[in-house]
N, C-alpha and C positions, 0 to 999 in steps of 0.2 A: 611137536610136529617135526619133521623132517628138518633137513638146512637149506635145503631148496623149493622154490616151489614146483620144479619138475620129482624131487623125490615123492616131495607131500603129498603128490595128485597121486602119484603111484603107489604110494604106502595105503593112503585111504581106498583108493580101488582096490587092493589084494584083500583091506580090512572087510569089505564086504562079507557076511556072512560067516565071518572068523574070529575064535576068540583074539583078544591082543595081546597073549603070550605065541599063540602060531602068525600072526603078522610080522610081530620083531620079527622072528624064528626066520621067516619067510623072506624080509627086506634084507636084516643083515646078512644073510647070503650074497642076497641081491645086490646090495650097495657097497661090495667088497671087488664086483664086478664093471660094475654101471654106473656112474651119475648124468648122461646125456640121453635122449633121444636114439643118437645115431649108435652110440655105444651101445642101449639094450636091442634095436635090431639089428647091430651083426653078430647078436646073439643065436644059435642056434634053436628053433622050437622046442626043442628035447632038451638043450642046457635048459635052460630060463623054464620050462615046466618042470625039471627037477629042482631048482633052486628055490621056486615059490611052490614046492609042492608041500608044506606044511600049511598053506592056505586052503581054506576049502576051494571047490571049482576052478582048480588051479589049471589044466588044460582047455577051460574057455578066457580063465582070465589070460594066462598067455598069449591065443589070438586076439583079447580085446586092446592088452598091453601092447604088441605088436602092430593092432593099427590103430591104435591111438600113438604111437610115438611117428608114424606114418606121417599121419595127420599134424600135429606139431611140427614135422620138416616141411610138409608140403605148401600147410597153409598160414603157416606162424612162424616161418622161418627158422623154424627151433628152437624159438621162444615160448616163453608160456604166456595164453593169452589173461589179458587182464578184465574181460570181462564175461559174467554171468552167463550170456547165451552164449559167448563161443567156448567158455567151460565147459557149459551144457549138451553142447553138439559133439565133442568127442566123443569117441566110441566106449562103451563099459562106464562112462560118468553119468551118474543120475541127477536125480534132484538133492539126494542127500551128500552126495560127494561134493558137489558144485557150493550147498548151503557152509559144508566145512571149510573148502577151502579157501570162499568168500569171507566166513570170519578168522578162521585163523593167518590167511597170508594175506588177506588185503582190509583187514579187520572192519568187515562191513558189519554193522550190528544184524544178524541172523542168526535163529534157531536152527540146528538143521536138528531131523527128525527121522530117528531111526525106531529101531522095534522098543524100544524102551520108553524113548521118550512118548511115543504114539500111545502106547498101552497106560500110562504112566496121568498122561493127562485128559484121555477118555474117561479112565476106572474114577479120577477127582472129579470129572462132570465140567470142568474145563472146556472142553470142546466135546462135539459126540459127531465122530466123523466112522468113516470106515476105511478111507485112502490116506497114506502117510501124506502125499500132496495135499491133500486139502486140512491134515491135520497142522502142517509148515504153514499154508498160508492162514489160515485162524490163528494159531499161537503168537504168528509174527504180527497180526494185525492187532490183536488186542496185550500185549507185552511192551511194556513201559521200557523204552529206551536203554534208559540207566539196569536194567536186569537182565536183557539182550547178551550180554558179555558172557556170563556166566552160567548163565539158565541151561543152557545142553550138558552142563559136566554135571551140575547138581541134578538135576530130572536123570539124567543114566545111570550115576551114582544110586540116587532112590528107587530106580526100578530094578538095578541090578543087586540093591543090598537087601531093599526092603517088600517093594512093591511087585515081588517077582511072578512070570507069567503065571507058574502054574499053583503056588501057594502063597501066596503073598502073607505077610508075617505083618498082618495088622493089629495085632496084640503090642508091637514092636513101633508102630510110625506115631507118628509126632502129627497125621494130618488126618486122622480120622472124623475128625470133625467137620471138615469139608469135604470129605471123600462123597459122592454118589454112590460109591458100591459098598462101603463101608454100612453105610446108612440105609442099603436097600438089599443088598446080599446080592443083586445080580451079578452076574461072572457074564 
């Protein structure tokens, strides 16, 4: 992660729907510019959209960037707040940005759940949800503590190496034996 927790929230926001070779790509730009709030808004709209423009949706993340650091002056005095619903209430932070930054910078034991992970533990029969929130709040409700830590790099890792969207290389995993979809071919 980041060295800050105002980078981290920002790095994970641009991560949004972008591999994490155009994230770097994207931050370190950014973070050659920026480390405050006030610093990325007396950023011009058009600097800061070309700087994270190796991000996908980079001209909404911009204005989300913009007034989320808004928000951080106005109501957190420029700090970063330290908990979950005012994570949450920033503008561009979802449920999945809020799950990261909760375990990485304030090391709360949580999953957070992205496309990988959601795909990942419906295909094993793990959960059978349709919404990544409710796939967050099942995984986190039945995941033994002590697994919490690490369970979101191994589960991405496995969807992204093995369990992937549109072919998955089940000739290749180690968990076919539990798998739902393995065991029943439904896609």
């Amino acid at each position: 992660m980041s060295s800050t927790p105002f980078k981290a929230l920002v790095s994970v926001t641009i991560s949004t729907m972008t591999t994490e070779k155009r994230t770097i790509d994207a931050c370190t730009a950014l973070y050659e510019l920026v480390s405050t709030p006030k610093q990325l808004l007396e950023l011009e709209d058009e600097e800061l959209a070309l700087l994270i423009k190796p991000a996908a949706h980079y001209n909404r993340k911009t204005k989300n960037l913009k007034k989320m650091c808004q928000q951080l002056i106005e109501k957190h005095n420029g700090e970063f707040p330290d908990t979950r619903d005012e994570i949450l209430g920033l503008t561009g932070v979802g449920r999945k940005c809020t799950d990261i930054m909760m375990h990485f910078t304030f090391s709360e034991p949580t999953i957070a759940v992205d496309t990988h992970v959601h795909r990942v533990v419906n295909r094993l029969g793990i959960v059978h949800t349709t919404l990544r929130e409710d796939t967050a709040d099942s995984i986190n409700e039945i995941t033994p503590l002590q697994f919490k830590h690490h369970a979101h790099e191994w589960i991405i890792q496995h969807g992204m190496k093995i369990c992937i969207a549109r072919k998955p290389k089940c000739s290749e995993c180690s968990l076919t034996d539990l798998c739902d979809y393995y065991r029943t071919g439904v896609k």
